[in-house]
ROPAGU-950902 format. One record per residue (C-alpha): residue number from 1; x, y, z. Coordinates in Angstrom, 3 decimals, padded with zeros to 6 digits, always signed. Layout:
<rs>
{semi->NUM&east->X&north->Y&up->Z} $
...
</rs>
This chain:
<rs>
{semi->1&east->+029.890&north->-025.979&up->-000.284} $
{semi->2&east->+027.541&north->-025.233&up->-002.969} $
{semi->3&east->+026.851&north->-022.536&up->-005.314} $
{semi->4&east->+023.347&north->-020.817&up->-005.380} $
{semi->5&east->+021.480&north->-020.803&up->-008.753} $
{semi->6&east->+022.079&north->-018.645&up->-011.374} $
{semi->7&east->+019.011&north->-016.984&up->-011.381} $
{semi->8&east->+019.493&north->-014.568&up->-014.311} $
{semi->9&east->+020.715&north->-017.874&up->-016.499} $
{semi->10&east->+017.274&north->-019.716&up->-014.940} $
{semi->11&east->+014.980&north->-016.946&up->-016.243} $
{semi->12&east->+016.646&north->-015.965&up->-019.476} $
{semi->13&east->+016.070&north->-019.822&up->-020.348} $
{semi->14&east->+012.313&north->-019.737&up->-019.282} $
{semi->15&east->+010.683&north->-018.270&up->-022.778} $
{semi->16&east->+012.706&north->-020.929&up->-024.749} $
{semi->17&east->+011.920&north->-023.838&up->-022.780} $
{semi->18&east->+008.075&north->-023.018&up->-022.709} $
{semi->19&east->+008.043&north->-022.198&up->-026.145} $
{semi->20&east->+009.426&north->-025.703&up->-026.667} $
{semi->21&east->+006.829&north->-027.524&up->-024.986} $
{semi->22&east->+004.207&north->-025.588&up->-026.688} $
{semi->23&east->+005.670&north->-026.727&up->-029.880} $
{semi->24&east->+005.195&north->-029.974&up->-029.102} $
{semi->25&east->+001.362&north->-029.148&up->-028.890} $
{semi->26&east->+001.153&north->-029.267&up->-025.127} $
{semi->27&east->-001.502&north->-026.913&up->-024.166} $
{semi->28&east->+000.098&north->-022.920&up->-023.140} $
{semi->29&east->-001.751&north->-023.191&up->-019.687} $
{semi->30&east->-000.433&north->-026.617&up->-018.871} $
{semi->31&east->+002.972&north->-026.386&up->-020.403} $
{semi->32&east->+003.362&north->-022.903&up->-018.208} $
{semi->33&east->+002.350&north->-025.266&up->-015.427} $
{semi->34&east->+004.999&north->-027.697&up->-016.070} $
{semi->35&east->+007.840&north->-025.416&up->-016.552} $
{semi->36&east->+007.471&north->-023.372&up->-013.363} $
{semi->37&east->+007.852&north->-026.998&up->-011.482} $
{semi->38&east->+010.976&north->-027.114&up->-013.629} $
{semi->39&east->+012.164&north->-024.068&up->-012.273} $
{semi->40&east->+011.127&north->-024.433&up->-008.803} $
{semi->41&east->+013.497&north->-028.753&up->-009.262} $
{semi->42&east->+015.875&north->-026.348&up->-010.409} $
{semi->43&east->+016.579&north->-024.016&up->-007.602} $
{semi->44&east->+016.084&north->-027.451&up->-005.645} $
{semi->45&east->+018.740&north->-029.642&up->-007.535} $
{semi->46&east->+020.922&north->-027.423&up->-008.914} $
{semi->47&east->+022.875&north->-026.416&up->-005.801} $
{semi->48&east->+024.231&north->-029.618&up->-005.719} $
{semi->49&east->+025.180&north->-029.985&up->-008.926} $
{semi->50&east->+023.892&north->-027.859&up->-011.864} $
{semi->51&east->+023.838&north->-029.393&up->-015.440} $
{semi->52&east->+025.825&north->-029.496&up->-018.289} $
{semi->53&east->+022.999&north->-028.554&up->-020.815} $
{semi->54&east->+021.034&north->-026.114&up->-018.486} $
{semi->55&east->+018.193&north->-025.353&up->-021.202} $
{semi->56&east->+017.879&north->-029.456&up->-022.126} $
{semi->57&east->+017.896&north->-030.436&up->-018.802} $
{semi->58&east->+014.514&north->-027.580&up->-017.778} $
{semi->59&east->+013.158&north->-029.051&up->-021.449} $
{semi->60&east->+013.225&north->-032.640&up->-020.010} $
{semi->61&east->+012.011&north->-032.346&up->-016.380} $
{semi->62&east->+009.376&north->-029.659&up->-018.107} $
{semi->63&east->+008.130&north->-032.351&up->-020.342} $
{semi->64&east->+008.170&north->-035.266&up->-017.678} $
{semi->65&east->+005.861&north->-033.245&up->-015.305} $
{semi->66&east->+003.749&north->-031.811&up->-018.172} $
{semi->67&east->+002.908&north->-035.717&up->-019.029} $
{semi->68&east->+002.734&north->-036.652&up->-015.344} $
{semi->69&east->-000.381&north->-034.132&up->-015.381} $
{semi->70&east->-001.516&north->-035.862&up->-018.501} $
{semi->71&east->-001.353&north->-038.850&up->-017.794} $
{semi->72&east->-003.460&north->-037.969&up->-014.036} $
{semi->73&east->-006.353&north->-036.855&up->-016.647} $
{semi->74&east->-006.392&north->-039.410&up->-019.088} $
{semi->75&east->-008.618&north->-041.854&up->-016.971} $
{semi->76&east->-011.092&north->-038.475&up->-016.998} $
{semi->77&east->-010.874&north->-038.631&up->-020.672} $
{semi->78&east->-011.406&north->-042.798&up->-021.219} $
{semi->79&east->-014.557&north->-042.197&up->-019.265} $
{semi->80&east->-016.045&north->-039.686&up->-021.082} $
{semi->81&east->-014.488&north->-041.183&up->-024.533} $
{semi->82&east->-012.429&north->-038.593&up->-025.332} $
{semi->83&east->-009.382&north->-040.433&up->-025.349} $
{semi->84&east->-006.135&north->-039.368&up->-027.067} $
{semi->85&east->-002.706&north->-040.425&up->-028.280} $
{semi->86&east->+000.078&north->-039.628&up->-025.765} $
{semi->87&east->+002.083&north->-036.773&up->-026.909} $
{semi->88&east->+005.520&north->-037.818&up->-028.096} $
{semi->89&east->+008.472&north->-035.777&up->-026.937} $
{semi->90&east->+010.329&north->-035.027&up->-029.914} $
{semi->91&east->+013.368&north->-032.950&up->-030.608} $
{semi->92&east->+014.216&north->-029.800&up->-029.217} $
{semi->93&east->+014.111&north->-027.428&up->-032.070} $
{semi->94&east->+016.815&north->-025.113&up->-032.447} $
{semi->95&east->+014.733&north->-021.609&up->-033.091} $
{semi->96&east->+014.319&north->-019.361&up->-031.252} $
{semi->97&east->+010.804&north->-018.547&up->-029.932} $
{semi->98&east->+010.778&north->-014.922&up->-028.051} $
{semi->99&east->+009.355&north->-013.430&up->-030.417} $
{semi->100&east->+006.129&north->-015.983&up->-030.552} $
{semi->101&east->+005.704&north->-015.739&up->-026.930} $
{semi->102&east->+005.880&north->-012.104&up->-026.460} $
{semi->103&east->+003.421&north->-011.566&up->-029.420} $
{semi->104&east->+001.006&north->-014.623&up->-027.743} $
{semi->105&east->+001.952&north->-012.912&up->-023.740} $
{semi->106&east->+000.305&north->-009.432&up->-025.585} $
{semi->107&east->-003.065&north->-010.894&up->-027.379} $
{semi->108&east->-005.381&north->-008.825&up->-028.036} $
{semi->109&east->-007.994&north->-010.732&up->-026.354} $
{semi->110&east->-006.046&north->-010.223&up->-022.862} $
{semi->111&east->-007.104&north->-006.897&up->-020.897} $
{semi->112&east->-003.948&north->-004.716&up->-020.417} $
{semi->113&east->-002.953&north->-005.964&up->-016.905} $
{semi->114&east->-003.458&north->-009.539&up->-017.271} $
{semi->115&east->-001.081&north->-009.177&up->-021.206} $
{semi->116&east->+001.513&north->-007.334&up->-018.285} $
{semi->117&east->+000.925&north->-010.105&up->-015.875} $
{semi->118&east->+001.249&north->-012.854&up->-017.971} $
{semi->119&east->+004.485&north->-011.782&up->-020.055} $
{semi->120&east->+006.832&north->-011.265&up->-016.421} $
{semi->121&east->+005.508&north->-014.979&up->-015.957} $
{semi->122&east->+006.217&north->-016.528&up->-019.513} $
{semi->123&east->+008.615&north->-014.216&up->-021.046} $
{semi->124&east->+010.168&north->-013.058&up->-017.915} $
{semi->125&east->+010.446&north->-015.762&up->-015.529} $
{semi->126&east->+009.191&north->-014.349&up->-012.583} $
{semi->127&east->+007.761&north->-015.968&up->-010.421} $
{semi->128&east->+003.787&north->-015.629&up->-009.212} $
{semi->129&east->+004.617&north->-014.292&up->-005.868} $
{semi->130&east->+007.307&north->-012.135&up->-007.326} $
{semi->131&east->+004.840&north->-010.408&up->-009.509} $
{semi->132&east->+001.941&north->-010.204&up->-006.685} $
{semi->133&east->+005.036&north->-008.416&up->-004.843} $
{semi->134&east->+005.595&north->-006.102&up->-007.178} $
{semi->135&east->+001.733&north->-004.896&up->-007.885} $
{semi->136&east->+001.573&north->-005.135&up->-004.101} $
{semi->137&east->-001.432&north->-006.978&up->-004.751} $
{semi->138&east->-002.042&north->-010.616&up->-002.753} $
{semi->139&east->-000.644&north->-013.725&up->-004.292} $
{semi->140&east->-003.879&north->-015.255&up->-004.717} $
{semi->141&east->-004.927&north->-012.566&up->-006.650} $
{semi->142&east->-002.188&north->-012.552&up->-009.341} $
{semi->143&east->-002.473&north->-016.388&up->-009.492} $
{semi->144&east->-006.305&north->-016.034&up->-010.539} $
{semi->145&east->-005.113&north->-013.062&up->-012.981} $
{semi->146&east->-002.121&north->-015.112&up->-014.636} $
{semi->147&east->-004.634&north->-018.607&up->-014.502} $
{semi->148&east->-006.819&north->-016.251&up->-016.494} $
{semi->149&east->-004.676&north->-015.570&up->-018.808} $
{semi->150&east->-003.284&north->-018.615&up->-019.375} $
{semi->151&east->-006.389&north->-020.243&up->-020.533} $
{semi->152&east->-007.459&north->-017.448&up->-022.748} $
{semi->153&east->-004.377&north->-017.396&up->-025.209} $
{semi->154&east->-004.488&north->-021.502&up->-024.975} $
{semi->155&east->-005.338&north->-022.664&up->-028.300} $
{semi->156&east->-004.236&north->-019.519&up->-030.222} $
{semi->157&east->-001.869&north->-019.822&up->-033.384} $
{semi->158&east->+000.188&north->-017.208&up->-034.127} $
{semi->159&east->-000.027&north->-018.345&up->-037.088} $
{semi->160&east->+000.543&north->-014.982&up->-038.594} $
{semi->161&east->+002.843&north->-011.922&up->-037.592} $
{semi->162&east->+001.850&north->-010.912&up->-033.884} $
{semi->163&east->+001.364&north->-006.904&up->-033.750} $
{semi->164&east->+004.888&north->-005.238&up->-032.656} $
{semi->165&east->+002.963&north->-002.116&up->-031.302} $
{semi->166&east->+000.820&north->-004.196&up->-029.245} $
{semi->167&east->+004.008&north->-005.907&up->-027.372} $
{semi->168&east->+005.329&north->-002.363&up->-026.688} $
{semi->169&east->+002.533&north->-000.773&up->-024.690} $
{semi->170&east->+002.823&north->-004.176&up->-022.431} $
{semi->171&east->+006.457&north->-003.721&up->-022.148} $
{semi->172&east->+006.453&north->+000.380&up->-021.236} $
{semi->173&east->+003.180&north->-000.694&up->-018.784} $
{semi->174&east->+005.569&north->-002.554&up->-017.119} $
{semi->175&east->+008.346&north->+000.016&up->-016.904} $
{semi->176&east->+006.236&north->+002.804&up->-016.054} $
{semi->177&east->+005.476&north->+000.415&up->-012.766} $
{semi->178&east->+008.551&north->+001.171&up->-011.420} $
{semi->179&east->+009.600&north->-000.642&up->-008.516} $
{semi->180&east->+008.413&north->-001.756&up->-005.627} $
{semi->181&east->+008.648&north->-004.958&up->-003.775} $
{semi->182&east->+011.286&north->-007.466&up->-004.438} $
{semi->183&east->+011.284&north->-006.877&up->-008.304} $
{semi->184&east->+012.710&north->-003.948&up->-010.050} $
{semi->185&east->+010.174&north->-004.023&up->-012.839} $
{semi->186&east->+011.683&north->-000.856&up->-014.688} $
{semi->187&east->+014.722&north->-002.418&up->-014.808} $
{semi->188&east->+012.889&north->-005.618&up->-015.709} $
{semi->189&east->+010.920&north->-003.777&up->-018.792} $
{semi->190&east->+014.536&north->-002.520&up->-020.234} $
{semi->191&east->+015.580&north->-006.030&up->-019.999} $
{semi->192&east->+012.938&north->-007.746&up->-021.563} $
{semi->193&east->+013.281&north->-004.989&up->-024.333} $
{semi->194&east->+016.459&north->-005.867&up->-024.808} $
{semi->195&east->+015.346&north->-008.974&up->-025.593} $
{semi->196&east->+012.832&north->-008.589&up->-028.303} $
{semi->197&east->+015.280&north->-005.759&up->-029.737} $
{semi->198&east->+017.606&north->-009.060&up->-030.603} $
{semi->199&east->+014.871&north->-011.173&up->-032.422} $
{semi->200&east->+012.536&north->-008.097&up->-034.243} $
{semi->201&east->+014.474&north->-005.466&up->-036.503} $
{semi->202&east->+011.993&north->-002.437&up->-035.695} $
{semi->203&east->+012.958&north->+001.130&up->-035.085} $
{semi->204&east->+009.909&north->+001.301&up->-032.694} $
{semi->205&east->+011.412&north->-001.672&up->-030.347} $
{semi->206&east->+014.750&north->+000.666&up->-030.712} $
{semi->207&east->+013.039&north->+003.666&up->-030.028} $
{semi->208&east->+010.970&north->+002.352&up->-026.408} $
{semi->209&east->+014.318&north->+000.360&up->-025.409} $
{semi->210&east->+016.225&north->+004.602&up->-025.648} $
{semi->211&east->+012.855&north->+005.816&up->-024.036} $
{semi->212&east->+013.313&north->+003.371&up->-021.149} $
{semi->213&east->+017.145&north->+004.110&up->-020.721} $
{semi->214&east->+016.872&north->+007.947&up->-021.141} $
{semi->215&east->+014.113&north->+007.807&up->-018.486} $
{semi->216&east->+015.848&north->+004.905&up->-015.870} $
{semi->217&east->+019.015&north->+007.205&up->-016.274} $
{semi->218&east->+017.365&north->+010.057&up->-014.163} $
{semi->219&east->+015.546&north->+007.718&up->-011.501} $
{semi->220&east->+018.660&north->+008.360&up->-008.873} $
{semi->221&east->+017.767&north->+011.889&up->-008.640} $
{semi->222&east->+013.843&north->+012.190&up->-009.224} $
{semi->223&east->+013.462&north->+011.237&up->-005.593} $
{semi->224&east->+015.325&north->+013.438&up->-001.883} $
{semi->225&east->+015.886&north->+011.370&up->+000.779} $
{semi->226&east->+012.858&north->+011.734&up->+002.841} $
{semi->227&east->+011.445&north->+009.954&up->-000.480} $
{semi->228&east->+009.438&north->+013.142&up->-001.747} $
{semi->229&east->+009.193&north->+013.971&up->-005.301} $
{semi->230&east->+012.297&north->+016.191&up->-007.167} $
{semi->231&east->+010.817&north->+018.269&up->-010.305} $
{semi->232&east->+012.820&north->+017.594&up->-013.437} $
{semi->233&east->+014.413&north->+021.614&up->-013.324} $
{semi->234&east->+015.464&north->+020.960&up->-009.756} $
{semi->235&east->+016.912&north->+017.193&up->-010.282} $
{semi->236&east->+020.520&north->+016.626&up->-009.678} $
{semi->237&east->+021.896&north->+016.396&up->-012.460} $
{semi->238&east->+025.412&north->+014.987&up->-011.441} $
{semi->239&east->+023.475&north->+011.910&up->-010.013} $
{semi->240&east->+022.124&north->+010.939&up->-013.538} $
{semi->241&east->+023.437&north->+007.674&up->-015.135} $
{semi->242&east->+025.729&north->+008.993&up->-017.730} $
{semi->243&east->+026.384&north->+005.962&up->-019.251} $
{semi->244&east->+022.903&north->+005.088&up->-019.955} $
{semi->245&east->+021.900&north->+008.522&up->-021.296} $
{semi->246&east->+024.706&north->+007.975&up->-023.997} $
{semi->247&east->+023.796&north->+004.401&up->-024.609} $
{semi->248&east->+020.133&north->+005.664&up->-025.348} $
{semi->249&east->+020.943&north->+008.331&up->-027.617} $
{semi->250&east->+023.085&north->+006.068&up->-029.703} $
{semi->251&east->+020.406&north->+004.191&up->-029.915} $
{semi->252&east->+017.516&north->+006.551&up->-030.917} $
{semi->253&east->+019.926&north->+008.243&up->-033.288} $
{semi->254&east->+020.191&north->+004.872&up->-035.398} $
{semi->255&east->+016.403&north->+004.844&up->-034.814} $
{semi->256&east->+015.616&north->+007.833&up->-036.265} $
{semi->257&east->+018.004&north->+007.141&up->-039.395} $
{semi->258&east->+015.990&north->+004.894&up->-040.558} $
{semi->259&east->+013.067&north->+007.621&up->-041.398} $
{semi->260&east->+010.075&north->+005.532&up->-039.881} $
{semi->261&east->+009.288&north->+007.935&up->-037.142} $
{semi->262&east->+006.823&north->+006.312&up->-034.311} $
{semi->263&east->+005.544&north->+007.219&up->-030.979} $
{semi->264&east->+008.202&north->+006.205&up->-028.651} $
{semi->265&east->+010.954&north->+007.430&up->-030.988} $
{semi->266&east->+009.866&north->+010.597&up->-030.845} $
{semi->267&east->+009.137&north->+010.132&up->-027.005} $
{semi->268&east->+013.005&north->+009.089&up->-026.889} $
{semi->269&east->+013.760&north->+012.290&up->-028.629} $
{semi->270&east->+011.836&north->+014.580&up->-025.918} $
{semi->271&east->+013.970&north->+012.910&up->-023.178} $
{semi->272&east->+016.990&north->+012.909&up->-025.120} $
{semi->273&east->+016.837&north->+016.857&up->-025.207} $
{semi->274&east->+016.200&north->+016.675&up->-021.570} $
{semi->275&east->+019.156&north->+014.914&up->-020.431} $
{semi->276&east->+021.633&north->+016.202&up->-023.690} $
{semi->277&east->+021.146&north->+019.774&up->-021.721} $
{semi->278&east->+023.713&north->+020.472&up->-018.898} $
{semi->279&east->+021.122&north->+022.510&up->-016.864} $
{semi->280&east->+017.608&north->+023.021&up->-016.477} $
{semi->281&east->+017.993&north->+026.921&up->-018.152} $
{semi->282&east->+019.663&north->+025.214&up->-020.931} $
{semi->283&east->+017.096&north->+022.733&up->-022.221} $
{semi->284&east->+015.914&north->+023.095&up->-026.106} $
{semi->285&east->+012.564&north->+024.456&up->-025.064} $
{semi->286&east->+011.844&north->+025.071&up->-028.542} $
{semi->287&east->+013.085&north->+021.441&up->-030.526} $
{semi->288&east->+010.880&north->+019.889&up->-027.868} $
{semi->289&east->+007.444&north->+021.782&up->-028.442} $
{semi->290&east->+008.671&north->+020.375&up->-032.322} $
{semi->291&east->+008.933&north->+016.960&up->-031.149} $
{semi->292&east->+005.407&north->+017.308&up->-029.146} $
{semi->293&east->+004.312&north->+018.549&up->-032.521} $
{semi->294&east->+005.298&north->+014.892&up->-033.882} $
{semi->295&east->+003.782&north->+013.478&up->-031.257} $
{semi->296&east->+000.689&north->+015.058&up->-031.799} $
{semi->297&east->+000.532&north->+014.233&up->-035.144} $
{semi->298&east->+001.132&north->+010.730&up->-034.439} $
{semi->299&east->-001.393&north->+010.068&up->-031.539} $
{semi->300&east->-003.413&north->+012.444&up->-030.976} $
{semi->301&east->-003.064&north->+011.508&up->-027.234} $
{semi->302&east->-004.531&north->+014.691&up->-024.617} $
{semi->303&east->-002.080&north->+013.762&up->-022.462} $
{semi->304&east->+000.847&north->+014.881&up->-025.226} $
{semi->305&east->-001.225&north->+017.813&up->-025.510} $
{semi->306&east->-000.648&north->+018.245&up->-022.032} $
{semi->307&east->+002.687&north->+017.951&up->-021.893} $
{semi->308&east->+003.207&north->+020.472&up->-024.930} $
{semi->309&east->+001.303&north->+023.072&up->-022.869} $
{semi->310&east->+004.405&north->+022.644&up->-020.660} $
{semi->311&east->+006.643&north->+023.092&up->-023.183} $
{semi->312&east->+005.353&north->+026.203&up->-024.861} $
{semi->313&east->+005.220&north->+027.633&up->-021.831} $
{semi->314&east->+009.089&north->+027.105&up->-021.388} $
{semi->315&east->+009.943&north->+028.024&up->-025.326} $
{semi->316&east->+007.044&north->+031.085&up->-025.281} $
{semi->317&east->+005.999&north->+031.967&up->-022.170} $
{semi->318&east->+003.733&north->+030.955&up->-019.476} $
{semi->319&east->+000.768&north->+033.001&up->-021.060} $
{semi->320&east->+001.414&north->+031.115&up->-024.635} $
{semi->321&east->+001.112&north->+027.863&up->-022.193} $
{semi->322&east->-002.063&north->+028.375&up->-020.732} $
{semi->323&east->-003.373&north->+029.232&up->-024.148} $
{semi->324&east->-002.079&north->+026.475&up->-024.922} $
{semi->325&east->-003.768&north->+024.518&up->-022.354} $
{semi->326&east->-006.979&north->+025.991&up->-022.565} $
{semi->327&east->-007.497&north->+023.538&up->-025.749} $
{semi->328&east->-006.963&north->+020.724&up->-023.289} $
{semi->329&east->-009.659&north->+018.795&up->-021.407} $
{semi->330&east->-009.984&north->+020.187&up->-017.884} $
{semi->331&east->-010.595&north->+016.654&up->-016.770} $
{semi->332&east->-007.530&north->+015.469&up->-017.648} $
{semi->333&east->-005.486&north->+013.917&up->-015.015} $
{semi->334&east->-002.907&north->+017.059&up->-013.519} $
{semi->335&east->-004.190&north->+019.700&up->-015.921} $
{semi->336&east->-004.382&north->+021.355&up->-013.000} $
{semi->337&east->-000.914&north->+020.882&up->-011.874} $
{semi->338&east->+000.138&north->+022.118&up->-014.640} $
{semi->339&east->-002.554&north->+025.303&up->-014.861} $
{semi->340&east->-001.116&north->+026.100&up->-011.356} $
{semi->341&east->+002.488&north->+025.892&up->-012.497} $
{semi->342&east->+001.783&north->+028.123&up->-015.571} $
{semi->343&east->-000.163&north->+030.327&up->-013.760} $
{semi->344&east->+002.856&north->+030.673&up->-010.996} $
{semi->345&east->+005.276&north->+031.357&up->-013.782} $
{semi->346&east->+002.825&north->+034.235&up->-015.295} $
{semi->347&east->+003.061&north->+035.872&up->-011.606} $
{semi->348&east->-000.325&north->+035.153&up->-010.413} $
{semi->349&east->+000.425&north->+033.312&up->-006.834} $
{semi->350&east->-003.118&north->+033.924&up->-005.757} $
{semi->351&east->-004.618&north->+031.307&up->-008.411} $
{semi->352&east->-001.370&north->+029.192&up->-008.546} $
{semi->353&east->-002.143&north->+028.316&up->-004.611} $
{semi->354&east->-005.326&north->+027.642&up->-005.382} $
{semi->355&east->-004.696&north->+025.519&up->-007.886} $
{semi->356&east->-001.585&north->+023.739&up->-006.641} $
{semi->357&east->-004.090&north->+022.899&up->-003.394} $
{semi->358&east->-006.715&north->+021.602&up->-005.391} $
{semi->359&east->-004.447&north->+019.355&up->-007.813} $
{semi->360&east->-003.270&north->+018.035&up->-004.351} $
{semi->361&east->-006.482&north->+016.476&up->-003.930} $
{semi->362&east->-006.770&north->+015.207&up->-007.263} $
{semi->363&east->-003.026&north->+013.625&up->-007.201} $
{semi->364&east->-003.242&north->+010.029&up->-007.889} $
{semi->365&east->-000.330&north->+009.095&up->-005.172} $
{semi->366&east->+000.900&north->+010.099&up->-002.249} $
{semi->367&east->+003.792&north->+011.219&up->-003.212} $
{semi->368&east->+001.961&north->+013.601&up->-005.935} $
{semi->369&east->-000.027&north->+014.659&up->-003.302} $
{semi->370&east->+002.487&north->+015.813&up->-000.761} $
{semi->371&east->+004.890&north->+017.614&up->-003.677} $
{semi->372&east->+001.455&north->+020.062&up->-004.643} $
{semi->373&east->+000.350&north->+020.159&up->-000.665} $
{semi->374&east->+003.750&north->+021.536&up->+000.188} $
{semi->375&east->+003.841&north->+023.886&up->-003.613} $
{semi->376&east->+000.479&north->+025.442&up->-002.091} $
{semi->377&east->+001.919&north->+026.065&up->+000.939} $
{semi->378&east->+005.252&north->+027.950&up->+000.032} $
{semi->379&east->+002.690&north->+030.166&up->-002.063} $
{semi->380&east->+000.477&north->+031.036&up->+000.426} $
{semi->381&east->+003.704&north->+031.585&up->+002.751} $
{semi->382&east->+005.616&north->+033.627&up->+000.639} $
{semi->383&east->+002.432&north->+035.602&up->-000.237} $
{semi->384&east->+001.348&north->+035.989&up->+003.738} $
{semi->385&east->+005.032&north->+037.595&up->+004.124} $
</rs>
């Protein structure tokens, strides 16, 4: 009887073994190329019998096929005079390369979705249809995406340091997926964070990895089970991952000890207030219109201006929110959720209804959609009564 692969083992190898290749000076695109059909003899072969050196056994089958698709192209290359030495294999360095390819999987001359696409493949080890899966978009599409990608960052040297903050918005893109299909992506995006939090020493990477776990630690409860949407104050709190929460304030609070405050540090520290309070009546209204504060400060994002309307209504009062909103853009995506919201706290269930119904159609998923359809609707009841 034999043992299935170890598929966590396979894809925590991936990065490494690519990187190695790429070392070598085979080109990104092809040496991606190679290593998948690596992966693929793997889950073949290894059944049967898996190796002693896992990692030097992917380098050498990686290589072989890389110069197998060479070698194909090298009459191409006599004809047209453009012939060239055979690469030699050389050793297997012992560095590690994470680092290099998340920096090269987040260029900045990749478009946000392609950099997302292109690190679950290199740096994650997932495979195309796994991704397609997950984006619920078809295969062939994320194969022309990645294939893309590929051949834009071939031929770029890193030859100074990649930009940290650049690698972070691809890795919370991905967690802020979520999951669907056959590939837990949040889950993924805290585990590929983990990753880069062992080769970089940055409070940043420290302060998205407690962002992620603060936020995953609530997931059980943000959804009933006729899948519709659970508002943070009504959320079960008793179904919340404990463990994680206290694992991701650890973390922050060495984060923030370092005095280099960033964005997803003080992110961390909004949902660290959230989940540190035993119920929804209890939550540090105030501390977090502070943190927003910081937040401001350091983006100037509307959408943290958003959120800080929320807040001030909480710590102040609903009328001290909509003030508070009224310096927001309209257009921004559910300002009017949260107009209707404020507006239902301040008493006025006439507008809130209105509101809540015409947020519905703005909602940019179903699910969205529903939760306001169904707050406009126990409005209008309760008022009709």
């Amino acid at each position: 009887m034999t043992a299935p692969v170890d598929e966590a083992l396979v894809r925590s190898l991936t990065p490494g073994v690519l990187a190695v290749l790429v070392r070598r000076g085979a080109d990104f695109a092809a040496a991606e190329d190679a290593v998948q059909e690596a992966l693929l003899e793997a889950v073949r072969t290894w059944p049967a019998g898996p190796p002693r050196d896992p990692k030097g056994w992917l380098v050498t089958v990686a290589w072989h096929r890389y110069l197998d698709a060479w070698r194909a192209d090298a009459s191409r290359r006599r004809r047209e005079g453009l012939a060239e030495e055979e690469p030699l294999p050389g050793p297997v360095p012992d560095v590690d390369d994470t680092l290099w390819l998340y920096f090269l999987c987040a260029h900045p001359s990749l478009t946000p979705s392609s950099a997302v696409a292109l690190t679950l493949r290199a740096v994650g080890g997932l495979t195309t249809r796994q991704i397609a899966r997950a984006y619920l978009v078809p295969e062939a599409t994320m194969a022309q995406r990645i294939s893309r990608a590929k051949r834009t960052v071939s031929g770029v040297r890193l030859d100074r340091p990649g930009d940290v903050a650049t690698v972070l918005r691809v890795l919370y893109l991905v967690f802020n997926e979520g999951y669907s299909g056959d590939v837990d992506l949040a889950a993924e995006a805290i585990r590929l964070t983990r990753r880069l939090a062992a080769v970089v020493d940055h409070p940043e990477v420290s302060g998205l990895l407690a962002l992620m776990l603060l936020h995953h630690a609530r997931r059980a409860s943000r959804t009933a089970p006729d899948g519709s949407l659970v508002p943070l104050a009504e959320q079960d709190r008793s179904r919340w991952d404990t463990a994680a929460i206290a694992e991701g304030i650890g973390i922050l609070r060495a984060a923030l000890a370092r005095d280099r405050l960033g964005e997803f540090q003080a992110q961390a520290a909004v949902a660290a207030l959230h989940a540190d309070a035993p119920t929804a009546r209890e939550t540090d209204w105030v501390q977090i219109v502070e943190w927003y504060d910081e937040l401001a400060r350091l983006t100037d994002n509307p959408v943290v201006r958003l959120n800080r309307a929320v807040a001030v209504g909480e710590a102040d009062g609903p009328r001290a929110g909509l003030a508070a909103l009224a310096a927001v853009d309209p257009a921004l995506p559910r300002h009017t959720a949260v107009a209707a919201h404020l507006h239902e706290r301040d008493g006025d269930l006439s507008t809130a209804a209105r509101l809540y119904a015409e947020a519905a159609r703005k909602a940019p998923s179903a699910a969205e959609r529903d939760h306001l359809t169904r707050q406009a609707a126990r409005l209008n009841t309760g008022r009709g009564r």
